[in-house]
C-alpha positions in Angstrom: 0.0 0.0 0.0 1.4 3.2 -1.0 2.2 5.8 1.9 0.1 8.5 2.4 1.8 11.8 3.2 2.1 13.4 6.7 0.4 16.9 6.5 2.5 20.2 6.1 4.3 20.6 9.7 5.2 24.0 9.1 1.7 25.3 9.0 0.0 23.0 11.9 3.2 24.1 14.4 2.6 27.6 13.6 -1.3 27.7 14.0 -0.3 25.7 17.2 2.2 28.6 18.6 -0.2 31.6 17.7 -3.5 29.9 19.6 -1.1 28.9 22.5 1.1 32.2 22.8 -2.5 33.9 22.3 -4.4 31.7 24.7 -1.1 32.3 27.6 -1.5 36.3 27.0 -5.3 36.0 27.7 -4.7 33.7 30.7 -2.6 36.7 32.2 -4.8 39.7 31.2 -7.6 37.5 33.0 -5.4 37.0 36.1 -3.8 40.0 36.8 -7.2 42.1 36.1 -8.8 39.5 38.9 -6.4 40.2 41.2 -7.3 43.8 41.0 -10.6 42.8 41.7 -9.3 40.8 44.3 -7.5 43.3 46.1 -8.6 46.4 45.2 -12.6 45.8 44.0 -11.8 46.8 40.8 -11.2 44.7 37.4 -8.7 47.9 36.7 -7.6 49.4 39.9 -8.2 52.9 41.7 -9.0 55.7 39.8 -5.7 56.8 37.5 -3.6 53.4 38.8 -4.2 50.7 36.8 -2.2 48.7 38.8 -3.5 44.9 36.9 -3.1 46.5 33.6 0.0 47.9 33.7 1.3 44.5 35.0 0.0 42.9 32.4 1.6 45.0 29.8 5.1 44.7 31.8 4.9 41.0 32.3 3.3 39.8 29.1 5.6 40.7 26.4 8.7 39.6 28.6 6.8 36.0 29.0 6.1 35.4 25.5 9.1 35.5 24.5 11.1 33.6 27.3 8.2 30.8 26.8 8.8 30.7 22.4 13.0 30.8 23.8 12.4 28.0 26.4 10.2 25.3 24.5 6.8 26.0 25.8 4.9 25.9 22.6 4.8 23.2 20.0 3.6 20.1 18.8 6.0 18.0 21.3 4.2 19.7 24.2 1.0 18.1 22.8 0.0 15.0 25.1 2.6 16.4 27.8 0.6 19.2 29.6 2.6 18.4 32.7 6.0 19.4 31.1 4.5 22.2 29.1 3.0 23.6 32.5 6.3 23.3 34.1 7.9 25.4 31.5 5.5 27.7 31.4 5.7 28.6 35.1 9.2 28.8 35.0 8.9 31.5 32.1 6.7 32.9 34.6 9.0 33.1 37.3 11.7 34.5 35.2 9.2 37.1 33.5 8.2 37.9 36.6 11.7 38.4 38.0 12.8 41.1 35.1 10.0 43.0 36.2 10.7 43.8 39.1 14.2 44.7 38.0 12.2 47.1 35.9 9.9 48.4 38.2 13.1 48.8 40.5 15.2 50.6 38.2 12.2 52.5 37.0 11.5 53.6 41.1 7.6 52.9 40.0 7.3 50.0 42.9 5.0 53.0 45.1 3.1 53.1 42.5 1.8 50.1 42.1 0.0 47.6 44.7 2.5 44.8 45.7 -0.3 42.5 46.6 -2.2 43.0 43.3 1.3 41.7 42.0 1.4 38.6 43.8 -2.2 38.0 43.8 -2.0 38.6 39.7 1.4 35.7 40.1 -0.5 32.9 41.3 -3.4 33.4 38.9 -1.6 33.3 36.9 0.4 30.0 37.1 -2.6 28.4 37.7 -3.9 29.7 34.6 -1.2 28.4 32.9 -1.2 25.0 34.5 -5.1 24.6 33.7 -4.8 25.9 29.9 -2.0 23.3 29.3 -5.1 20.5 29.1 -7.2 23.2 27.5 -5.2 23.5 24.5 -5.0 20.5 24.3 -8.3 19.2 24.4 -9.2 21.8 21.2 -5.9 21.7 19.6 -6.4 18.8 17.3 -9.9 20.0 16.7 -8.3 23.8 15.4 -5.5 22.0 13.8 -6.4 18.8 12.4 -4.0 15.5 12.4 -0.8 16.5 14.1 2.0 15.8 11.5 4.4 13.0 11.9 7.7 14.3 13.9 9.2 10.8 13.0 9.6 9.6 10.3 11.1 5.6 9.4 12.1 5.0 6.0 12.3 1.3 5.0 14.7 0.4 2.6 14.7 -3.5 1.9 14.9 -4.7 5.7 12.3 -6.0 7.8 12.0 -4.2 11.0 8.8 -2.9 13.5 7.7 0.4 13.3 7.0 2.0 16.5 3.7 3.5 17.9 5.3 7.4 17.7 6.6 7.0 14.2 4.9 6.7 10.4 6.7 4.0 8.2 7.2 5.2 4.5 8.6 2.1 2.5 11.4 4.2 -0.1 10.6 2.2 -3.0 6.5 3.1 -2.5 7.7 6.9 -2.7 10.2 6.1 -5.5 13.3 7.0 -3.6 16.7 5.4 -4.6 19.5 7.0 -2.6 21.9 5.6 -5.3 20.8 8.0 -8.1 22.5 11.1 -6.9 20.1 13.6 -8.7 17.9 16.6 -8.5 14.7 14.2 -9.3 15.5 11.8 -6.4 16.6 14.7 -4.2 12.6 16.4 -4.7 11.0 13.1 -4.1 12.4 12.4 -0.8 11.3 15.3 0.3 7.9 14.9 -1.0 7.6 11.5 0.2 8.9 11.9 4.0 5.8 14.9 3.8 7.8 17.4 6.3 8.7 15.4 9.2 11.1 16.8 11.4 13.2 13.6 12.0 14.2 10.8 9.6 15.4 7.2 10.5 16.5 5.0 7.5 16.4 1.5 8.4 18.6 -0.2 5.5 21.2 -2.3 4.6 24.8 -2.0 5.3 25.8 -1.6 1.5 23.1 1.6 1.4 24.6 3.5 4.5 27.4 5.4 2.2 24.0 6.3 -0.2 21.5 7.3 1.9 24.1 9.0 4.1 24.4 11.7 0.9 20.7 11.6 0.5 19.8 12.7 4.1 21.8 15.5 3.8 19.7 17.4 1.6 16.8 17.6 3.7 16.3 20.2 6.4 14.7 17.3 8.7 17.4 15.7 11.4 18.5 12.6 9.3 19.4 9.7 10.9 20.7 5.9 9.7 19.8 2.9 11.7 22.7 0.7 12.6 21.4 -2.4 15.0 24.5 -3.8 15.0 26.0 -0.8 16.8 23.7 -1.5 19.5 26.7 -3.7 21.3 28.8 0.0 21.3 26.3 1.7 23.5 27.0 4.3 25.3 28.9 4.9 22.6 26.2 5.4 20.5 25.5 9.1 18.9 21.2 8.9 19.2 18.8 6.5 19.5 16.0 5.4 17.9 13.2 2.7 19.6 16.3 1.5 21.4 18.3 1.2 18.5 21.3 3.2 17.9 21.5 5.8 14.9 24.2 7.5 13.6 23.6 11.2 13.1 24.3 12.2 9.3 22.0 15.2 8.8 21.6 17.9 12.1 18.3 19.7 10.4 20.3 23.1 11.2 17.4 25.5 12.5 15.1 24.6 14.6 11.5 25.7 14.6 11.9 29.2 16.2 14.5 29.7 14.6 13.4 29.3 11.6 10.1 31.4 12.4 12.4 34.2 13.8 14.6 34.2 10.5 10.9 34.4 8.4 10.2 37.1 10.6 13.5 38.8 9.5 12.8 38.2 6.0 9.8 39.7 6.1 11.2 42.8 7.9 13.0 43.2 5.3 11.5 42.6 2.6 8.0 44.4 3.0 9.7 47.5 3.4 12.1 47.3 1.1 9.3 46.3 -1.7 7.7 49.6 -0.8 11.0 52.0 -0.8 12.5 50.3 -3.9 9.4 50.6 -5.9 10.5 53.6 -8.5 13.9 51.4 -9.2 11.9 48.4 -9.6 9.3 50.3 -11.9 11.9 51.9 -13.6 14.0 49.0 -14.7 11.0 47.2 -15.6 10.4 50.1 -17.8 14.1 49.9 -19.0 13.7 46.2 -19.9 10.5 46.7 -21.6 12.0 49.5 -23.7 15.1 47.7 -24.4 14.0 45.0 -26.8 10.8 42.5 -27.2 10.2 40.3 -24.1 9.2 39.5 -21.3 10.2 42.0 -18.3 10.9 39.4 -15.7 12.8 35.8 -16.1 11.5 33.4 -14.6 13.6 29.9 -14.3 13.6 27.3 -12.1 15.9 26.3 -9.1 16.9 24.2 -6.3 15.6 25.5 -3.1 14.7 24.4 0.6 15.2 20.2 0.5 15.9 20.3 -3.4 12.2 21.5 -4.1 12.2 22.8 -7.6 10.8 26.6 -7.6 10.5 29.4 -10.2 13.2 32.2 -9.2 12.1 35.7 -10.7 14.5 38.3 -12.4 15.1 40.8 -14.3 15.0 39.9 -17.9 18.9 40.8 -18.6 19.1 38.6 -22.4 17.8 39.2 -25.6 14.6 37.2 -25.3 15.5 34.6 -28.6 19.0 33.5 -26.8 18.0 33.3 -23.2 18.7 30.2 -21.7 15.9 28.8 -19.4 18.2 25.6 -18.2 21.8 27.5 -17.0 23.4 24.9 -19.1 25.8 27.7 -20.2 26.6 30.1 -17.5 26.3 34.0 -18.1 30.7 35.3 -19.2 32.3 38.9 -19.3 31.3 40.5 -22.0 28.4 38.0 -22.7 27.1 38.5 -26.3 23.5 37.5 -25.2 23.0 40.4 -22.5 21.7 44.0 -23.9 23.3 46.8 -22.8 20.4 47.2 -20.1 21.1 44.1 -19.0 24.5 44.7 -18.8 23.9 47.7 -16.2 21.4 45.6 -14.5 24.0 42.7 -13.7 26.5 45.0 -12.6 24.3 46.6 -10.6 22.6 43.5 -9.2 19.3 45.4 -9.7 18.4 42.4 -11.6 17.6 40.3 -8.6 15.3 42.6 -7.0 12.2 41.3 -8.1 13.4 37.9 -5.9 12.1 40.5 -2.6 8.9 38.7 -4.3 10.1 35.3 -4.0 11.5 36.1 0.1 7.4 37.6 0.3 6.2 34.0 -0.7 8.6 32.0 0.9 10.7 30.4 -1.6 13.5 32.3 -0.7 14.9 34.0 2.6 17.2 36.9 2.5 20.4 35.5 3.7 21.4 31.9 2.7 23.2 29.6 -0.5 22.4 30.7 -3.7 19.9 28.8 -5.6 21.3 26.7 -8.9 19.5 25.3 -11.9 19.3 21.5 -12.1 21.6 22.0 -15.7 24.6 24.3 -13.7 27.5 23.2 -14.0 31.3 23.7 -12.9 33.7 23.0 -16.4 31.8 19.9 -17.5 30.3 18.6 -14.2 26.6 18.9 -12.7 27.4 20.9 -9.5 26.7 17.4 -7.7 29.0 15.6 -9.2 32.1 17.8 -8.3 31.3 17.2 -4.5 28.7 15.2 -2.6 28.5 17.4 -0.1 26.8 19.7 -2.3 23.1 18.6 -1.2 24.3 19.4 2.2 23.4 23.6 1.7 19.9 22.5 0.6 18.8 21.8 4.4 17.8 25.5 4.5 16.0 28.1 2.4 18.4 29.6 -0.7 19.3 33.3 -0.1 18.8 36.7 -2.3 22.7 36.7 -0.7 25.2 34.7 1.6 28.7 34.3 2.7 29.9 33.1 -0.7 28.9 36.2 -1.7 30.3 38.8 0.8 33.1 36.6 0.4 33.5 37.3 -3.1 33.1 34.2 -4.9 30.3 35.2 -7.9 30.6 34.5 -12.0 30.9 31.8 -13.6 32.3 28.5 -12.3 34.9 27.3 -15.1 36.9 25.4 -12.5 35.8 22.7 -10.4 37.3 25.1 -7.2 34.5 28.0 -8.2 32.2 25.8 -7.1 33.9 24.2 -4.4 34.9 27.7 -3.0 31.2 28.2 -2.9 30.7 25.0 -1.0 32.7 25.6 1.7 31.0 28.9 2.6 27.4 28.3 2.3 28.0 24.9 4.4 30.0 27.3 7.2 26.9 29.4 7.1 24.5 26.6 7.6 26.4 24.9 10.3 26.7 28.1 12.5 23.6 30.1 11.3 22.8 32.6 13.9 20.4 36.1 13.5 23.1 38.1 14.2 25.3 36.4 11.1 22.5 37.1 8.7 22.4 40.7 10.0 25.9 41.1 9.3 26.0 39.1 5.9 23.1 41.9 5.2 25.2 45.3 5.8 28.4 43.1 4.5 26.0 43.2 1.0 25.8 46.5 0.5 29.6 46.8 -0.1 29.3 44.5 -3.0 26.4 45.1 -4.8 28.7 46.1 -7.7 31.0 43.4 -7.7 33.6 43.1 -11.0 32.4 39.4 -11.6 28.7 40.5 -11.4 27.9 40.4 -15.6 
C-alpha cells in the first residue's frame, strides 16, 4: 500500500504557537485584572492606577518570548501538559523576576500595589497549569491531524515500526538513494511529507548512499545501525532503542526558523515599498530595451531540493536566453543588452526575488539557488562534491557568505564551485540572527561586484 503523506508541519506548528502564545496572554490579562478585583474591587484598579493592567503590559511581552525561547509551545508539548506547565511557570518566574528589575530601576514600585502583583502571580500560574489540558483538548480539533515528527524510511529490511513514528517504504515513494540527482533529491522530500526527524532502516551496502541523500533535507537525518547497539553508550542517538548514527543535524530549529521568516519579512515588506520607482523603472528599461518579457523566470533548487520558479530581471535578448543555466552567463556575454549589462553590474536584476522572500521560496540570507543544468567545467554541481546537497537543508538566499566573500561569475573550475561550498555549508552549520544581519550590511559593499555580468 502506498504511503500516504504526513500533513504540512510548518503550518499546523505555527497555528499551534499563535492559539497557545494567544491563549497564555489572555490567561494573564484575565489574572492579573482578577487580582485587582481581588484586592482592590476593581477589574482595573483605583482611579488613575491601573495597577493589573500595567502588569499585564510589563509582564506579558517579557513572557512570550522567554516561553517561544524555552520550549513552551509546540507540537512535542502536545500529550505532555505536565512538562509544558512546568515550562511555562518557570517562564513565569523568570518574567516575573525582570520585572521587578524594571519596576526597581524605574522607582515605579510605590506606584503600584504589591499584593495586586502577587495575587495577579499565582493566577496566573494556575492559569497556565489549567490551559495546558485546555489546549489541548481543542488543539487537534483547530489544527487537524498532528504531522508526523518521526519519520522511518524502509529500505529493503524488515523491521517494526514503533507506535510514535509513520513507516514510508522508499521504493512506495520512488526513492533510490543511489541516483544522486535533483529528481530523487525532490521526491524524498515529498515522500517523508515534512517530518522533522528521519530514521533509515537499510542495509549496510546503502549506508554510504543514503548518508548523501539525508543531507539534503532540512529534517534531522538519521541511519539505523542495529548492529551498533553492542557500542552503546557509545552510540551518537537512538531510535526505539536502536542506535542511529547522526548524518544530517536539520540546522534551524522551529523558532529559529520562524524568527529568521520574521527577518525576512522585515526586510523585505519594506524594502518592496521604498524600492518601488527602481523596480518600476528598470521594468520600464527592460521593456523598452528589446521585445520580451520584463521578468525571467527559471527554475531552481531550493529548501530540501524542491524545484521553484526564481524571478528576475530579464537581462538577455529574449530569442538567446537560456531557461536551463546549461551555459553560464561570461564577461562580455554577447547574449545580455546593454540594459542588462547595467542591470547585472548593478545586481538590480535580482530585485524582483524580494517577491520570492514575500512568498517564501526564498529568505534573504542563505546559498544561492542553482538550476538542475549548472554546471562547474563539465560537471553537474553534484557531481564535483557530494556534499553539495548538504546547503539545501535550508531556504536559498537573495545573498550569503559566498557572496560577501566574493566568490560570484561563472564557475569554469571545479574550485568556483567548491569555493562556494565551503562557505554556504559554514553558514549553515553556525547560522545565527546576528550572522544574517551582518551578511546583510556586509552586502551592500558588494552590490557592484567586477564578476557581477
Amino acid at each position: 500500500m502506498t504511503a500516504k503523506p504526513a500533513p504540512s508541519k510548518e503550518s499546523a506548528r505555527l497555528r499551534l504557537y499563535m492559539l497557545s502564545i494567544l491563549l497564555d496572554i489572555v490567561v494573564l490579562g484575565l489574572a492579573f485584572a482578577l487580582a485587582n478585583f481581588a484586592v482592590l474591587h476593581s477589574l482595573w484598579g483605583e482611579p488613575g492606577k491601573p495597577h493589573g493592567l500595567i502588569m499585564f503590559a510589563m509582564i506579558a511581552p517579557v513572557y512570550a518570548l522567554l516561553a517561544i525561547n524555552g520550549g513552551v509551545y509546540g507540537i512535542r508539548m502536545i500529550g505532555n501538559p505536565r512538562a509544558s506547565a512546568v515550562k511555562a511557570i518557570w517562564s513565569l518566574v523568570q518574567a516575573a523576576m525582570l520585572t521587578l528589575i524594571i519596576i526597581f530601576l524605574g522607582k515605579i514600585a510605590e506606584q503600584l500595589s504589591r499584593l495586586t502583583f502577587l495575587v495577579g502571580l499565582l493566577l496566573s500560574a494556575g492559569g497556565l497549569y489549567a490551559a495546558r489540558y485546555l489546549i489541548e483538548r481543542i488543539a487537534l480539533r483547530l489544527v487537524g491531524e498532528v504531522p508526523h515528527i518521526t519519520v522511518l524510511l524502509v529500505d529493503g529490511v524488515e523491521i517494526e515500526t514503533p507506535r510514535e513514528a509513520h513507516r514510508i517504504d522508499a521504493t512506495a515513494i520512488g526513492v533510490d538513494p543511489a541516483r544522486r540527482d535533483a529528481g530523487m533529491a525532490e521526491r524524498l522530500a515529498e515522500g517523508i511529507g515534512g517530518a522533522e526527524r528521519v530514521v533509515v532502516a537499510c542495509p549496510p551496502e546503502r549506508i554510504a548512499d543514503w548518508r548523501v541523500a539525508l543531507t539534503a533535507l532540512s529534517a534531522k537525518g538519521e541511519i539505523l545501525v542495529p548492529e551498533m547497539r553492542r557500542f552503546a553508550p557509545a552510540k551518537v542517538s537512538a531510535f526505539d532503542d536502536h542506535p542511529t548514527i547522526v548524518v544530517a543535524g536539520g540546522p534551524l530549529l522551529f523558532r529559529d526558523r520562524l524568527l529568521k521568516r520574521l527577518l525576512d519579512l522585515a526586510i523585505c515588506v519594506p524594502a518592496i515599498i521604498l524600492l518601488g520607482p527602481i523596480l518600476i523603472g528598470a521594468a520600464v528599461a527592460v521593456r523598452l530595451s528589446g521585445p520580451g518579457p520584463v521578468f525571467f523566470r527559471q527554475q531552481r533548487l531550493g529548501k530540501d531540493a524542491r524545484p521553484f520558479m526564481i524571478l528576475k530581471f530579464r537581462t538577455m535578448h529574449t530569442a538567446l536566453t537560456d531557461q536551463s543555466a546549461e551555459k553560464l552567463t561570461e564577461k562580455d556575454d554577447p547574449r545580455v543588452t546593454r540594459v542588462g549589462a547595467f542591470l547585472r553590474r548593478s545586481s538590480i536584476d535580482e530585485l524582483p526575488q524580494l517577491f520570492n522572500v514575500l512568498k517564501g521560496d526564498m529568505s534573504i540570507v542563505g546559498p544561492r539557488p542553482h538550476a538542475p543544468a549548472a554546471k562547474a567545467a563539465e560537471s553537474l554541481y553534484w557531481e564535483v562534491d557530494e556534499r553539495y546537497w548538504a546547503r539545501h537543508c535550508i531556504k536559498p538566499g537573495m545573498t550569503g557568505l559566498a557572496q560577501v566573500r566574493g566568490h560570484r561569475g561563472p564557475t569554469d573550475r571545479h574550485e568556483d564551485l567548491i569555493n562556494r561550498l565551503q562557505s554556504d555549508l559554514e553558514y549553515v552549520t553556525n547560522w545565527s540572527i546576528w550572522r544574517d544581519l551582518r551578511i546583510i550590511v556586509a552586502t551592500l559593499g558588494v552590490l557592484a561586484h567586477d564578476n557581477a555580468f
